[in-house]
C-alpha positions as CSV (number, residue, x, y, z in Angstrom):
1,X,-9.8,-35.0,-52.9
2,X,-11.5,-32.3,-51.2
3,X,-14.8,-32.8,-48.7
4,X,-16.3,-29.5,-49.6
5,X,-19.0,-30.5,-52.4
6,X,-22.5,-29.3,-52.0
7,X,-25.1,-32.1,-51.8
8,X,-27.2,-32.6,-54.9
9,X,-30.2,-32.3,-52.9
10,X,-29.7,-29.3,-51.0
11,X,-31.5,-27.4,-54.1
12,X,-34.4,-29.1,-53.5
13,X,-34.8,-29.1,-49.7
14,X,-34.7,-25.4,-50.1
15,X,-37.4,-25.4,-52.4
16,X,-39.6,-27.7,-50.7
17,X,-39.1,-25.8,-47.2
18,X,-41.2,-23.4,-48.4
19,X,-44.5,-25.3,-47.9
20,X,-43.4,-28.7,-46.5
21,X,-41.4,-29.9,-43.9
22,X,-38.4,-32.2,-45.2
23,X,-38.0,-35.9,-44.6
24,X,-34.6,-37.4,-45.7
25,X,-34.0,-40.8,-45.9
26,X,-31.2,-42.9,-47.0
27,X,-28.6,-45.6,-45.5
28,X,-26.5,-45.1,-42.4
29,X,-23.2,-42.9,-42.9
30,X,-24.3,-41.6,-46.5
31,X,-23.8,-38.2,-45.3
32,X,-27.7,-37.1,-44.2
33,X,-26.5,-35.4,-40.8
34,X,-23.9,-33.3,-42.4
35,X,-26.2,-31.9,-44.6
36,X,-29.4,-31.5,-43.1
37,X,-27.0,-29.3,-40.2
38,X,-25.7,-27.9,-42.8
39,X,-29.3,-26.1,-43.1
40,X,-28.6,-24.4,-39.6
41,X,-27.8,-20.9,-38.2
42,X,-24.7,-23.3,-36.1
43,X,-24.1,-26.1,-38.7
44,X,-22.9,-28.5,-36.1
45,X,-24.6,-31.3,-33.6
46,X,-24.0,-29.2,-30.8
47,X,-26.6,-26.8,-32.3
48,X,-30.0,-25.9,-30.1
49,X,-32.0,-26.5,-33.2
50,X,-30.4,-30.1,-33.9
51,X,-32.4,-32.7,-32.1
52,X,-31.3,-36.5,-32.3
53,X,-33.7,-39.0,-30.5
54,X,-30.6,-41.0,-29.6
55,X,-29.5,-38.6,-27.1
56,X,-31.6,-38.3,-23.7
57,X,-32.1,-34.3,-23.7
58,X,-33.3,-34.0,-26.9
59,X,-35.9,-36.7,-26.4
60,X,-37.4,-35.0,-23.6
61,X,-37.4,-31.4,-25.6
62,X,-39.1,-33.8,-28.6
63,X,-41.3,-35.4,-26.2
64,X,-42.7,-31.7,-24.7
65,X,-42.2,-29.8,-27.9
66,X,-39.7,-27.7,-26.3
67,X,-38.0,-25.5,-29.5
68,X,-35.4,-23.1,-29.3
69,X,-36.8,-19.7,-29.8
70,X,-33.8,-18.2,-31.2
71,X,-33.9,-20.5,-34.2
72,X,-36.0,-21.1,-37.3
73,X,-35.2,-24.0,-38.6
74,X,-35.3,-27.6,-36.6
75,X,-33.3,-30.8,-37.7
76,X,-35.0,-34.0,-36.0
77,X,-33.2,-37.1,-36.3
78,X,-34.0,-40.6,-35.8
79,X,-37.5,-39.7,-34.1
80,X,-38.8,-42.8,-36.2
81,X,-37.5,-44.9,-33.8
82,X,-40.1,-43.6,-31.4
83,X,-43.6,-45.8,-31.7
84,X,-45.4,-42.5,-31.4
85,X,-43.5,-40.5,-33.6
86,X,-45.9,-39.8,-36.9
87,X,-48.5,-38.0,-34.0
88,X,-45.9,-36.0,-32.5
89,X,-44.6,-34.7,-35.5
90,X,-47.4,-34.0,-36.7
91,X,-48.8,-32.1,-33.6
92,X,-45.7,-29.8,-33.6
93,X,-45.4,-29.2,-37.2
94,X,-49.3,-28.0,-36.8
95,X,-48.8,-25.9,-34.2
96,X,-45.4,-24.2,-35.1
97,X,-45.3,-24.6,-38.8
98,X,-45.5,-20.2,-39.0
99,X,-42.4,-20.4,-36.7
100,X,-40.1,-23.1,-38.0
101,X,-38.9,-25.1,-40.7
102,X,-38.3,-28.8,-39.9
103,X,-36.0,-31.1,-41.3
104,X,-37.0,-35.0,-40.1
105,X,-33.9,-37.6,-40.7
106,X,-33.4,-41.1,-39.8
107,X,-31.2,-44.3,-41.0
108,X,-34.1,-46.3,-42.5
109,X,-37.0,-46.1,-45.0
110,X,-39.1,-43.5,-43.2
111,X,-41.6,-44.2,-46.1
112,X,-41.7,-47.6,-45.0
113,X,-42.1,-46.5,-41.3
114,X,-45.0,-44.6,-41.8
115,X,-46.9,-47.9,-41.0
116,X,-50.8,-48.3,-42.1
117,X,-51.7,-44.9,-43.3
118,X,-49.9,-41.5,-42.7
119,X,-50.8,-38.8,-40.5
120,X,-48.7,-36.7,-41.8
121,X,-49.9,-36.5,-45.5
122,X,-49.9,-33.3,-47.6
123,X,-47.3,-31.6,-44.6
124,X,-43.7,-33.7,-46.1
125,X,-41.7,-34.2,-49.3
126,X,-39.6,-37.4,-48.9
127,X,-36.4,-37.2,-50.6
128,X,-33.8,-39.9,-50.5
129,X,-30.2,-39.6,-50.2
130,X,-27.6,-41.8,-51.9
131,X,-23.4,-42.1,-51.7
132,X,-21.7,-39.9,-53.9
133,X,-21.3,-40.7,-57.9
134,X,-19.2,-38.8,-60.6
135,X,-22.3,-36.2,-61.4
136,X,-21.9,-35.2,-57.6
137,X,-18.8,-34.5,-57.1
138,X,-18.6,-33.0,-60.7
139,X,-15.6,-35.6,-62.2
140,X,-16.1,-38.1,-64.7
141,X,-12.3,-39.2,-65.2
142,X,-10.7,-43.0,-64.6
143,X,-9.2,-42.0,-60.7
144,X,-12.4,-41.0,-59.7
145,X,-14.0,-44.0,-60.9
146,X,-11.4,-46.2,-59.7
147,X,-11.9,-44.8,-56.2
148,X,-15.5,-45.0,-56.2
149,X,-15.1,-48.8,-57.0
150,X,-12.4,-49.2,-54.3
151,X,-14.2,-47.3,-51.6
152,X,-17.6,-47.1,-52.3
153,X,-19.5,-43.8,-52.9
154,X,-20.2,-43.2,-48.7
155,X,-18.0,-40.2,-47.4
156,X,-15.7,-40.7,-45.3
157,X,-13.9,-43.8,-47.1
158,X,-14.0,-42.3,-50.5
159,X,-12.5,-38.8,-48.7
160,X,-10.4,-40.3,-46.6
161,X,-9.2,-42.9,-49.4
162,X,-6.6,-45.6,-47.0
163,X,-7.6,-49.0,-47.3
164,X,-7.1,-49.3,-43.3
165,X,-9.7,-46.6,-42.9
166,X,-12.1,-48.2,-45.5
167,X,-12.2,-51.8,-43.8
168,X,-12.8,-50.2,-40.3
169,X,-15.2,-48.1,-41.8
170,X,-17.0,-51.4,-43.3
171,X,-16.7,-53.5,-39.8
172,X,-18.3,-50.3,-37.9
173,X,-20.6,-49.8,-40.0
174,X,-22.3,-53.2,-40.4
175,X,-22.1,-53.9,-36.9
176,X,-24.5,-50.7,-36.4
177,X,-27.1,-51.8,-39.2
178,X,-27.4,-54.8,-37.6
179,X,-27.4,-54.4,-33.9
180,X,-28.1,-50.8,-33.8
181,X,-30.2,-49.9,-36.3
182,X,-32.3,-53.2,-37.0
183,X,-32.6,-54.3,-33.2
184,X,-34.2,-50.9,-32.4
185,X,-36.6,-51.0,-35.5
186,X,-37.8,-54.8,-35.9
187,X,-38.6,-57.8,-33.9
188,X,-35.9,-60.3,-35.0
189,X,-35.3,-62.9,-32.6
190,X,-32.2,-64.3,-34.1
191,X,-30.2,-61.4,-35.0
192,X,-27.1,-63.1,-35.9
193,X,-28.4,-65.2,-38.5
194,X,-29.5,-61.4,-40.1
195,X,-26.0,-61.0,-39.4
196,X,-24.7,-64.0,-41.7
197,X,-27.6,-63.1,-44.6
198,X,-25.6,-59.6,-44.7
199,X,-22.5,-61.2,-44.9
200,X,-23.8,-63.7,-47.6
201,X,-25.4,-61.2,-49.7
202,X,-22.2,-60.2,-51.4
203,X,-22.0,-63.0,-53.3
204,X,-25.3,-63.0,-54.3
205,X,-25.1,-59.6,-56.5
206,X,-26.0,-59.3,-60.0
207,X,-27.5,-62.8,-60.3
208,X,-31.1,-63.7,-60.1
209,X,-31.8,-63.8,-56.6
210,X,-33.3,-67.5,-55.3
211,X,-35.0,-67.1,-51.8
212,X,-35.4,-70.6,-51.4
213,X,-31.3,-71.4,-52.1
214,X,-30.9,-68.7,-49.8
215,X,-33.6,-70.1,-47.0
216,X,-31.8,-73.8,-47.1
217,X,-27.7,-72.4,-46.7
218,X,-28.7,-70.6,-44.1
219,X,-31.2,-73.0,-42.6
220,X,-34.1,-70.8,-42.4
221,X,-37.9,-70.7,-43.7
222,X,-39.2,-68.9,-47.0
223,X,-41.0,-66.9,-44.8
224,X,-38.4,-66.0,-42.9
225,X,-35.8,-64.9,-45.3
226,X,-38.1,-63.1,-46.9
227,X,-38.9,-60.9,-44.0
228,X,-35.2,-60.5,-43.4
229,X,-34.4,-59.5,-47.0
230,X,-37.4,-56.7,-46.4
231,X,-35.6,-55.5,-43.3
232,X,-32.2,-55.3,-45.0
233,X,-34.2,-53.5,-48.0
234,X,-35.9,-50.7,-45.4
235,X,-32.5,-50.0,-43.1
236,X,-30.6,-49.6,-47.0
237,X,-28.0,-52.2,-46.9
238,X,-29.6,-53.8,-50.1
239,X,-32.5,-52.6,-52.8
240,X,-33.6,-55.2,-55.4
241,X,-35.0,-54.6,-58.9
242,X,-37.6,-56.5,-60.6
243,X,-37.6,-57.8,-64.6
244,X,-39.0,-56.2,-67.6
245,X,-41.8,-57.9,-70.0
246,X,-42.5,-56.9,-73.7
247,X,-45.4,-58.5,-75.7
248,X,-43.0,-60.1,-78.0
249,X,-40.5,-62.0,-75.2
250,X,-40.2,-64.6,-73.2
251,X,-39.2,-62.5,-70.1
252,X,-38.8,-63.6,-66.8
253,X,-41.5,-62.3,-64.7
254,X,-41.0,-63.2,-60.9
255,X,-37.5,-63.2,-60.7
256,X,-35.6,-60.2,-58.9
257,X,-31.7,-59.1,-59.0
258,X,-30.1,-57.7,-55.4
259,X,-27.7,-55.0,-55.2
260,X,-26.1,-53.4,-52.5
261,X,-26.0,-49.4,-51.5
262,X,-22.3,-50.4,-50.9
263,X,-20.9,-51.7,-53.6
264,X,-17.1,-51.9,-52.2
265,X,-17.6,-54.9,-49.9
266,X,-17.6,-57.0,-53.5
267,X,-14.9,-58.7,-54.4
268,X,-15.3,-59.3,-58.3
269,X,-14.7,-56.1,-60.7
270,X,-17.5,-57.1,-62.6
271,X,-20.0,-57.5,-60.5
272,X,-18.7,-54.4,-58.1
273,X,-19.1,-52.1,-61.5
274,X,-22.6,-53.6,-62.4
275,X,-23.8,-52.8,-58.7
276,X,-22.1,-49.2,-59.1
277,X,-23.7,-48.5,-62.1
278,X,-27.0,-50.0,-60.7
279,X,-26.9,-47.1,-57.9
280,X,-26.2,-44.3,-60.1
281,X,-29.3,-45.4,-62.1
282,X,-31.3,-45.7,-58.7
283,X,-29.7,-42.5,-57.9
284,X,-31.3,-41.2,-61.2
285,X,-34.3,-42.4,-60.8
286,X,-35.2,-41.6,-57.0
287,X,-34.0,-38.0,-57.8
288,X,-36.4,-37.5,-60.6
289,X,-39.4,-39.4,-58.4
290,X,-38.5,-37.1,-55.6
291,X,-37.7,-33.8,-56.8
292,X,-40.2,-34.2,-59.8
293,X,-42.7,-36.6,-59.0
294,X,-42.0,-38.4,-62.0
295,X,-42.9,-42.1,-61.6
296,X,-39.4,-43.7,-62.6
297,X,-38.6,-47.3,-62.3
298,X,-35.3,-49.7,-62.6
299,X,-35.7,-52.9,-63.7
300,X,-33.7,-55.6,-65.7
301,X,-34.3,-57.9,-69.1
302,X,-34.0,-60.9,-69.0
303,X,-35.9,-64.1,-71.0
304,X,-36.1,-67.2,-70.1
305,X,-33.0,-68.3,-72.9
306,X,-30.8,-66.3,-70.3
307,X,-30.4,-63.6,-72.5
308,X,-29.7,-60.6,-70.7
309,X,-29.4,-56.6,-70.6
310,X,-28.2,-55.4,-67.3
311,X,-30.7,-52.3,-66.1
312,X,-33.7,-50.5,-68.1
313,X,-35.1,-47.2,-67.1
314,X,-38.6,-46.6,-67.3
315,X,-40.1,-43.2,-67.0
316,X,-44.0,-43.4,-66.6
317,X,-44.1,-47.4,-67.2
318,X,-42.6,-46.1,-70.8
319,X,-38.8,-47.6,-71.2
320,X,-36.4,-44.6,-72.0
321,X,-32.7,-46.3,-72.2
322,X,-31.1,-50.0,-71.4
323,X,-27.8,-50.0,-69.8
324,X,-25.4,-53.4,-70.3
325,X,-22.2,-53.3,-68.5
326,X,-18.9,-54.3,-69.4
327,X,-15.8,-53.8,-67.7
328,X,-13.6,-54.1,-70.6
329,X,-14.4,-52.0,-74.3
330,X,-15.7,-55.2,-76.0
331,X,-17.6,-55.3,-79.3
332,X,-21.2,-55.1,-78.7
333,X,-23.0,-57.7,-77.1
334,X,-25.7,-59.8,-79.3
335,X,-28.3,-59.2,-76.6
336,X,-28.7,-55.5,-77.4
337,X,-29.4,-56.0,-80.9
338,X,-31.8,-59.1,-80.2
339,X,-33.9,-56.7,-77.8
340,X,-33.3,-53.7,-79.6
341,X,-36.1,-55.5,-82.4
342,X,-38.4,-56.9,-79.9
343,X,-38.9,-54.2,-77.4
344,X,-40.0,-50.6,-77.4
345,X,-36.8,-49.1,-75.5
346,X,-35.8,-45.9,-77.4
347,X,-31.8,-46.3,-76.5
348,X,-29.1,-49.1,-75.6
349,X,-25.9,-48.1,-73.9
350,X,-23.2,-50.2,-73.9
351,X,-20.9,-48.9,-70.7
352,X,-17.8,-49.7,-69.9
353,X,-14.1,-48.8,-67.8
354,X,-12.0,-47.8,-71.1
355,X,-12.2,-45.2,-73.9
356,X,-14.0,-46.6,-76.6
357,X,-16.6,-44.2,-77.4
358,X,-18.8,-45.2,-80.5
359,X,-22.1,-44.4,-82.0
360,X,-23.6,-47.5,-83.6
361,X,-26.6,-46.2,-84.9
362,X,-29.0,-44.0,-83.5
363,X,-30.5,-46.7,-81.1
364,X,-27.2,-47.8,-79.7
365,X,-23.8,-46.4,-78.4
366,X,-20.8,-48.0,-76.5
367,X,-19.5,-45.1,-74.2
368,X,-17.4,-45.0,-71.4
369,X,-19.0,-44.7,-67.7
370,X,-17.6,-41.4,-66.8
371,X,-19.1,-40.2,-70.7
372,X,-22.3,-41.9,-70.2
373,X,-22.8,-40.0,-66.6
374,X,-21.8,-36.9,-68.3
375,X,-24.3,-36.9,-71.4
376,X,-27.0,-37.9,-69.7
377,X,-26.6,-35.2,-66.4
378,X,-26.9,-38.4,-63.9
379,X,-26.5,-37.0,-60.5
């Protein structure tokens, strides 16, 4: 499969050039490099007008707000791992904001590293970028589904598509959350035991997530474990999602579900397709909250009987569609149709990995993944 799709949010970062200077966000390896250089005059890291704080040079051009003159736009990445860095930014986007265009990127939640307040309000648009999905790379059949369960939705394994490739990938790529990107962002004194929450969150997936069960196996306090699942939340190894209430249910309130931004790394087809279909409806909704400003929000429905719908969308606290995955094209489950009378959500999809495709009335349909992504122009 070829490497040569345009990124679903280049559109927008042209747009929002005009007037702003760009932030991109989004987890390690997802592609942001590659397509904020893609931006340049020479699209490659070797470029005078890409600027990494990672490398030594750079961070003394940063530093002295030393800009090539030849170019007019500026890709700065990982500059949030400089204390400093909202000031300086903001200083040289005032001073040469009539000569350049800047692109700021980094491997964690810049949003969340803006700290107390932000200096740099009214001069950004934040966008966040997430692994590929079936809108993106414009296929909804069964092999491209299949690989995206296999290998995840990050580049290079889904391109390069070998299972040797794909668990190197994994092993590199962990390491560097934790010991790279973690270590130079946060004050965690025991890093390893980070390193064996990561490991344990796999299993975790789907299911209502208990801080305290996790606090006692791996021998640490609420507090603690708390903290650590923030930090895995802001570096984009996990994201959780909260519960939906309706006046007429017994919901859950407090309870949360996990899901990882790389979904390969499970081990149970079930779960894996829940977490997929969880990102492309994160996917969905960040898009719209970025690019729009649309307040959207994912959440799940659950009561305290343990009935369950997988995922509802809200757009502007008002619930759009519910999403309940199946891997197999099974006859509709009885939670839709108990929720479907007690709740105001306009639409229930039923999505599976077959081909049953089948219009139950005008609330509900069962539909295939690839059909579902299709109709509703996920990208």
């Amino acid at each position: 499969m070829t490497k040569n799709i345009g990124r679903y949010l280049v559109p927008v970062m042209n747009e929002f050039l005009e007037n702003r200077m760009v932030f991109v966000g989004g987890p390690r390896q997802v592609g942001k490099t590659t397509m904020c250089l893609s931006f340049l005059r020479k699209p490659t890291i070797n470029s005078e007008a890409y600027l990494n704080w990672d490398d030594l040079p750079s961070r003394d051009q940063l530093k002295n707000a030393i800009l090539p003159v030849s170019e007019k736009i500026i890709c700065i990445d990982e500059i949030h791992k400089y204390k400093l860095w909202r000031s300086l930014i903001k200083g040289m986007y005032d001073k040469k904001k009539n000569i350049y265009k800047f692109i700021v990127t980094g491997s964690a939640r810049l949003d969340h590293y803006r700290k107390e307040g932000d200096s740099l309000l009214g001069r950004y648009r934040y966008l966040r970028l997430h692994p590929l999905s079936l809108g993106e790379l414009k296929k909804y059949d069964s092999t491209t589904i299949q690989l995206l369960l296999k290998f995840g939705g990050f580049p290079e394994p889904f391109f390069n598509g070998t299972e040797k490739n794909w668990k190197l990938w994994q092993r590199e790529r962990s390491y560097r959350i934790i010991y790279d990107d973690i270590r130079d962002l946060e004050r965690v004194k025991e890093i390893s035991s980070l390193e064996l929450l990561a490991d344990a969150l796999p299993q975790r997936v789907g299911s209502p997530l208990s801080i305290n069960n996790l606090s006692q196996d791996l021998e640490a306090h609420h507090a603690t474990m708390k903290n650590w699942l923030q930090i895995l939340d802001n570096v984009y190894f996990s994201f959780r999602i909260p519960p939906f209430g309706a006046p007429k249910l017994r919901a859950v309130k407090k309870e949360q579900k996990l899901y990882l931004w790389d979904w390969s790394s499970i081990e149970d087809i079930g779960i894996k397709f829940e977490n997929m279909v969880a990102s492309q409806l994160l996917k969905y909704c960040h898009f719209l909250e970025d690019s729009e400003g649309e307040k959207m929000e994912l959440r799940f429905l659950r009561d305290h009987d343990k009935r369950e719908i997988d995922f509802v969308v809200l757009k502007n606290k008002i619930p759009i569609f519910a999403v309940e995955c199946k891997t197999g094209e099974r006859s509709l489950s009885p939670h839709i149709k108990y929720f479907q009378t007690r709740t105001s959500i306009k639409h229930f999809y039923q999505v599976h990995l077959g081909t049953k495709h089948q219009k139950i009335d005008d609330q509900t349909t069962i539909i295939p993944f690839g059909q579902f992504c299709k109709e509703l122009n996920l990208p």
